[in-house]
N, CA, C and O atoms as a GROMACS GRO file, in nm:
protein
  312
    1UNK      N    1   4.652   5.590   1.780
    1UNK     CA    2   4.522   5.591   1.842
    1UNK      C    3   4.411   5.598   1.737
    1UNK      O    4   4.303   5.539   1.748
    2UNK      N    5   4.441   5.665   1.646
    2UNK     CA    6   4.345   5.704   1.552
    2UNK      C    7   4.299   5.568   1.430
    2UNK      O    8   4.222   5.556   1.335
    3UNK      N    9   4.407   5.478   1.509
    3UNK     CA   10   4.356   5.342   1.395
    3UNK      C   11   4.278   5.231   1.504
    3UNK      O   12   4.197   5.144   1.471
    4UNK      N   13   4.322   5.258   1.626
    4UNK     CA   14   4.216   5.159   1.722
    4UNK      C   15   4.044   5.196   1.707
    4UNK      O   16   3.956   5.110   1.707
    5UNK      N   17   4.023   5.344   1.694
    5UNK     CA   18   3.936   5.420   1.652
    5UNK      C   19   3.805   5.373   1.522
    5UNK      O   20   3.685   5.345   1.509
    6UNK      N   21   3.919   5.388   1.458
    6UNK     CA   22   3.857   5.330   1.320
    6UNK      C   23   3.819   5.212   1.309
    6UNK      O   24   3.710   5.191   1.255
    7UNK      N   25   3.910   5.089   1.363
    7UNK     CA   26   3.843   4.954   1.391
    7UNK      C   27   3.743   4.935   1.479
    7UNK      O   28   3.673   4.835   1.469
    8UNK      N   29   3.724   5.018   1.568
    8UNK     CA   30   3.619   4.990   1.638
    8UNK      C   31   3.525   5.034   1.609
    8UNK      O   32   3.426   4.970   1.645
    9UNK      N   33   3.499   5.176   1.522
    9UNK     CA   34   3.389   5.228   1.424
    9UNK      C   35   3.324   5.115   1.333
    9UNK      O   36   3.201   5.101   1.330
   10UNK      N   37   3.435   5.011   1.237
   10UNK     CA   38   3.412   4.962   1.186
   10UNK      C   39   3.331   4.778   1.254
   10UNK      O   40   3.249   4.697   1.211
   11UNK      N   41   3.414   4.790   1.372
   11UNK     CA   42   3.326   4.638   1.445
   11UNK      C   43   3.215   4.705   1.469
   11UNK      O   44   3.140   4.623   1.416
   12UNK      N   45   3.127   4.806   1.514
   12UNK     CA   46   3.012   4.835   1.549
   12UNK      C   47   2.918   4.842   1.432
   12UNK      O   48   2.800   4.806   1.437
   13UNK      N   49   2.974   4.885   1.337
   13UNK     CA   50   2.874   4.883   1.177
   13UNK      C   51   2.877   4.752   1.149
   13UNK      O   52   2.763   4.736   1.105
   14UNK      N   53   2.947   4.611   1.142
   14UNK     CA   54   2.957   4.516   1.137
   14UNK      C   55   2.858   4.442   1.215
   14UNK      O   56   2.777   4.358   1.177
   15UNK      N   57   2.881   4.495   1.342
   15UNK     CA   58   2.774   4.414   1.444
   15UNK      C   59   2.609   4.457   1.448
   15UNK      O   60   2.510   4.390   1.476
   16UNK      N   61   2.625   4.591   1.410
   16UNK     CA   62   2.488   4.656   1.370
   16UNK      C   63   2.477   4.576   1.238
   16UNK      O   64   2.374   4.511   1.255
   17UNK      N   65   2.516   4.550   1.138
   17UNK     CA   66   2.429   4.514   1.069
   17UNK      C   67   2.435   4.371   0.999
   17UNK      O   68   2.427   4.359   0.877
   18UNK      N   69   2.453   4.241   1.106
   18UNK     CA   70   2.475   4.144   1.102
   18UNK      C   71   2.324   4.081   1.123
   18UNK      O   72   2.238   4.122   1.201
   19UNK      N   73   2.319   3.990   1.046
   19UNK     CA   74   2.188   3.925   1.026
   19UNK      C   75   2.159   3.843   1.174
   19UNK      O   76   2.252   3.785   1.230
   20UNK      N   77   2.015   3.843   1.233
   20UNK     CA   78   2.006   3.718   1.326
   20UNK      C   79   1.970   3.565   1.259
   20UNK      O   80   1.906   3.545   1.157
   21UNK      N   81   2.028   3.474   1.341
   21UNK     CA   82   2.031   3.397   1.264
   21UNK      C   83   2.007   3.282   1.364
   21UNK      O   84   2.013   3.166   1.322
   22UNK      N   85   1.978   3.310   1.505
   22UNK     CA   86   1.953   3.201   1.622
   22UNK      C   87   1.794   3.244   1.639
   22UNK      O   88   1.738   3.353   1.653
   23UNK      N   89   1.744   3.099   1.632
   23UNK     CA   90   1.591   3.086   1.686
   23UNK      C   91   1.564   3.115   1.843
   23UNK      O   92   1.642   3.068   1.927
   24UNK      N   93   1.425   3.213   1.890
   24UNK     CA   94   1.433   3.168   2.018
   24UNK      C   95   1.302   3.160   2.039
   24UNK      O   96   1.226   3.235   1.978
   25UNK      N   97   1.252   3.057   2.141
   25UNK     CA   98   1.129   3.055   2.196
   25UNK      C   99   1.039   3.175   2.260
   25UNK      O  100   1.048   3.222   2.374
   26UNK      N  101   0.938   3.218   2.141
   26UNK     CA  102   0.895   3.328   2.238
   26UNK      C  103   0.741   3.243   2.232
   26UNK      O  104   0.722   3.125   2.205
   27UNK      N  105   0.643   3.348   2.268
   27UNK     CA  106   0.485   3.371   2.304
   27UNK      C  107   0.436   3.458   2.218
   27UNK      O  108   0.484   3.571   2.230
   28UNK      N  109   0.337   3.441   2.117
   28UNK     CA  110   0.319   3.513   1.995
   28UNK      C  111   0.158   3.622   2.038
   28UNK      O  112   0.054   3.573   2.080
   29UNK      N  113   0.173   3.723   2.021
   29UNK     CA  114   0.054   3.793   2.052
   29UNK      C  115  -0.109   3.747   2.062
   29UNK      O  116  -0.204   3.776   2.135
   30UNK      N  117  -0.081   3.651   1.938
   30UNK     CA  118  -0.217   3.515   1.936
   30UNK      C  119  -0.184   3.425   2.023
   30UNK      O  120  -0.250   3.323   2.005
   31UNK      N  121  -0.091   3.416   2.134
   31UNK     CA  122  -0.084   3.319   2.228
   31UNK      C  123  -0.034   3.198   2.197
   31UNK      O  124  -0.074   3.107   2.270
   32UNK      N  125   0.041   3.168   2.112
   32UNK     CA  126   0.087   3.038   2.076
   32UNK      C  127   0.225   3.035   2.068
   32UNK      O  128   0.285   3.109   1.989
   33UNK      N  129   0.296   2.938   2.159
   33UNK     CA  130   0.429   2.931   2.208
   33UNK      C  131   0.499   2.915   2.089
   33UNK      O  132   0.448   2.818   2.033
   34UNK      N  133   0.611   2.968   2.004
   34UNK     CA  134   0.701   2.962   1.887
   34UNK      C  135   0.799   2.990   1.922
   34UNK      O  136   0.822   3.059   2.021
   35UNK      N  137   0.918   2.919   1.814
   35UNK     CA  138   1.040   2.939   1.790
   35UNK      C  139   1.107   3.062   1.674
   35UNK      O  140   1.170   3.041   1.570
   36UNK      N  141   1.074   3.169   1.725
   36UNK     CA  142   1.109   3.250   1.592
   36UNK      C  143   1.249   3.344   1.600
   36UNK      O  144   1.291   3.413   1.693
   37UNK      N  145   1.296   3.323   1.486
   37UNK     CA  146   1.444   3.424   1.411
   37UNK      C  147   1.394   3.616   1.464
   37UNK      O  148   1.307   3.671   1.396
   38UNK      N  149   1.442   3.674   1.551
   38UNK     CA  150   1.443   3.849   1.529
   38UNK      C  151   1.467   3.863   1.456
   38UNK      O  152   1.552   3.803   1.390
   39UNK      N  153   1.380   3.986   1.420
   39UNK     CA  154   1.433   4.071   1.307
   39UNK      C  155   1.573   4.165   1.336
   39UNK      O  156   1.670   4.199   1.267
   40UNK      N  157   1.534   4.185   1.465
   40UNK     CA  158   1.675   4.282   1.515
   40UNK      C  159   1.644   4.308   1.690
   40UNK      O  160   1.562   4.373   1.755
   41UNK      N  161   1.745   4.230   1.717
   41UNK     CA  162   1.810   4.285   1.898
   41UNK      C  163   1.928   4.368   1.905
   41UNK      O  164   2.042   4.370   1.858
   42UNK      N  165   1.808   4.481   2.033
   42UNK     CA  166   1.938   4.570   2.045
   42UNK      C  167   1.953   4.567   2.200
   42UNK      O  168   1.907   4.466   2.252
   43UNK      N  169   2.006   4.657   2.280
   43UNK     CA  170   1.979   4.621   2.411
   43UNK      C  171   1.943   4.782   2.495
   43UNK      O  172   1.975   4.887   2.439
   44UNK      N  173   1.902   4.782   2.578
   44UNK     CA  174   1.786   4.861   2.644
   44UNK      C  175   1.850   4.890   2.792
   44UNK      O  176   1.873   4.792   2.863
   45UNK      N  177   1.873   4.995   2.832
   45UNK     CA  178   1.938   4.998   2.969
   45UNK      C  179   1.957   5.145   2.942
   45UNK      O  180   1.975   5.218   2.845
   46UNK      N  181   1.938   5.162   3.148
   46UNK     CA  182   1.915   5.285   3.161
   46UNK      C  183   2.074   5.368   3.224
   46UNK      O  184   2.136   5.288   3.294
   47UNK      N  185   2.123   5.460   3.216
   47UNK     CA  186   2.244   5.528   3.206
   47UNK      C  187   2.334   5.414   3.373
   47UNK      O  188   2.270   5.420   3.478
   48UNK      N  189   2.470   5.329   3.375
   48UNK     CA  190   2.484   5.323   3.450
   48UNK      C  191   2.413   5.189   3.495
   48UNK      O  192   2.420   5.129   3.602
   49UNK      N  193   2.341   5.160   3.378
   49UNK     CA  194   2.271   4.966   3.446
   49UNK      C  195   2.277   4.874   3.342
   49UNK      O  196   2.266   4.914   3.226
   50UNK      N  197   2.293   4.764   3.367
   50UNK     CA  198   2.339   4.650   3.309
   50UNK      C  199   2.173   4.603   3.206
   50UNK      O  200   2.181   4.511   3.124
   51UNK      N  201   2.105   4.640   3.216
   51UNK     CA  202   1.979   4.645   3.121
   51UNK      C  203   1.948   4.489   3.062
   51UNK      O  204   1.993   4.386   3.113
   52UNK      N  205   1.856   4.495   2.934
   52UNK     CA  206   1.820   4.367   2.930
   52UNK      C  207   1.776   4.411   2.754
   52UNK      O  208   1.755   4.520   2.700
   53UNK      N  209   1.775   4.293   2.712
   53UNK     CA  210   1.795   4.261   2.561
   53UNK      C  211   1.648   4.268   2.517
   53UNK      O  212   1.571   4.194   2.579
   54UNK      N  213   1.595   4.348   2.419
   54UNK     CA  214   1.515   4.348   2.387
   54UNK      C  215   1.479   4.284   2.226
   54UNK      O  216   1.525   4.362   2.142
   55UNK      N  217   1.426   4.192   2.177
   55UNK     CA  218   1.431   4.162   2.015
   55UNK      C  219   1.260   4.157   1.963
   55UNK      O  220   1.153   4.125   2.014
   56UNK      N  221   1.311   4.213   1.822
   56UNK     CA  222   1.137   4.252   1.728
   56UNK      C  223   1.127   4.155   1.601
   56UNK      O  224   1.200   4.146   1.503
   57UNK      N  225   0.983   4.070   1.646
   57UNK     CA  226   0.964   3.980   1.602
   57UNK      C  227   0.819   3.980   1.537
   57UNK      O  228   0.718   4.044   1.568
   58UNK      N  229   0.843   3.884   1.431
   58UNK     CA  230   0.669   3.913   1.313
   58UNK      C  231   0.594   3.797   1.369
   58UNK      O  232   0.673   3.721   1.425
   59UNK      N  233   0.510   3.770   1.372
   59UNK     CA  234   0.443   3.685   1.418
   59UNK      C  235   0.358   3.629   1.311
   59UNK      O  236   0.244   3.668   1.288
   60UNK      N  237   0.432   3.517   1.232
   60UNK     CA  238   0.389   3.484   1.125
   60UNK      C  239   0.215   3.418   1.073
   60UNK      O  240   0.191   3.355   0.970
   61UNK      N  241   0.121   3.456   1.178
   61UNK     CA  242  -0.010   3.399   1.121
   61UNK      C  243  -0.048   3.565   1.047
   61UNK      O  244  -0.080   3.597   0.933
   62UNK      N  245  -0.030   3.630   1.152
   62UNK     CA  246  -0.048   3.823   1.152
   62UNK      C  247  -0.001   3.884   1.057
   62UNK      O  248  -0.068   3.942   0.971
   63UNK      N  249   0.148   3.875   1.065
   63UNK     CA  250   0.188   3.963   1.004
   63UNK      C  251   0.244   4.097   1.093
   63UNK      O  252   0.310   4.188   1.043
   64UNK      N  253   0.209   4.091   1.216
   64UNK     CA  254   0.195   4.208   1.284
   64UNK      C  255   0.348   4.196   1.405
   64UNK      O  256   0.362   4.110   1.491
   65UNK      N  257   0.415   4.277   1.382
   65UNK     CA  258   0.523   4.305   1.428
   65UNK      C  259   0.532   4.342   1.650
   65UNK      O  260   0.465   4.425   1.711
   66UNK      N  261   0.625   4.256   1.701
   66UNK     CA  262   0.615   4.313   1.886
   66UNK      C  263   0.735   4.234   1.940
   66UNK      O  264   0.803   4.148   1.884
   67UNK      N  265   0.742   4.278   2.043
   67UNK     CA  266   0.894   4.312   2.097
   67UNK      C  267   0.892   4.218   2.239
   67UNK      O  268   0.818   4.258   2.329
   68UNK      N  269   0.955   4.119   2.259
   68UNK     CA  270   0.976   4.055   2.354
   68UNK      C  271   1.126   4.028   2.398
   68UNK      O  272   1.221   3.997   2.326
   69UNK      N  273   1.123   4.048   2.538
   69UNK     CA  274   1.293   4.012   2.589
   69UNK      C  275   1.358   3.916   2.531
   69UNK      O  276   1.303   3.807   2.540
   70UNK      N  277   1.450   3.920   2.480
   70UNK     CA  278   1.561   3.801   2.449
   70UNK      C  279   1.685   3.750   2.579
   70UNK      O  280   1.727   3.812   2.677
   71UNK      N  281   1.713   3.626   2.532
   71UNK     CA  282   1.812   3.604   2.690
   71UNK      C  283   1.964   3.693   2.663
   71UNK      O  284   2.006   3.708   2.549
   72UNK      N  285   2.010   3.728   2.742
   72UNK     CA  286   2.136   3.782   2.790
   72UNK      C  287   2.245   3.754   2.694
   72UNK      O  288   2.302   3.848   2.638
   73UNK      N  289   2.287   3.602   2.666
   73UNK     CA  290   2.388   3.555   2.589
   73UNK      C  291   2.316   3.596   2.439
   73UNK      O  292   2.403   3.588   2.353
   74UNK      N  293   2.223   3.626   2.397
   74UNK     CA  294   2.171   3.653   2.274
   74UNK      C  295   2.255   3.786   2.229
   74UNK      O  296   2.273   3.890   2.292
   75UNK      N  297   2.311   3.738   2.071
   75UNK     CA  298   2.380   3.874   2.040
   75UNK      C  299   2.327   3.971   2.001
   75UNK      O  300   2.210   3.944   1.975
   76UNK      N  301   2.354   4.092   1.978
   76UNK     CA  302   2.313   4.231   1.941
   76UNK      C  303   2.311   4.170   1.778
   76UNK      O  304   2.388   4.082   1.739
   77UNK      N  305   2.205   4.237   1.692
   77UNK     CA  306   2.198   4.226   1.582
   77UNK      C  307   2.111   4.272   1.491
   77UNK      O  308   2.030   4.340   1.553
   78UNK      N  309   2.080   4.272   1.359
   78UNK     CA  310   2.013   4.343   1.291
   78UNK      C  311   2.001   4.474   1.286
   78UNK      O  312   1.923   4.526   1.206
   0.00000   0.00000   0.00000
């Protein structure tokens, strides 16, 4: 038991700290529709619910960092 343990300690540090690397269409705080890379999706749900993906993104005219839903099939990352 104590080695199923450990691999799965080890897939979660793996998956935590795996780069994103899929573009997605968001809406940039200046209002202009883009395709941008997260910095990091994690997912958001309340004890007991199937929740929804949240990812944090720079908004490259700014500089200024905000958080818009990502879709479902989007992996956990960063």
């Amino acid at each position: 038991m104590g080695k199923v343990y450990k691999s799965y300690t080890i897939y979660l540090l793996l998956v935590r700290n795996m780069p994103c690397t899929e573009r997605v269409k968001v809406k940039t705080p200046s209002g202009k529709e883009l395709e941008l890379v997260p910095v990091k999706v994690w997912q958001l749900a309340p004890a007991g619910r199937k929740g929804v993906k949240i990812g944090l993104f720079q908004d490259p005219e700014t500089g200024r960092f905000f958080r818009v839903k990502v879709p479902d099939e989007y992996p956990i990352c960063g």
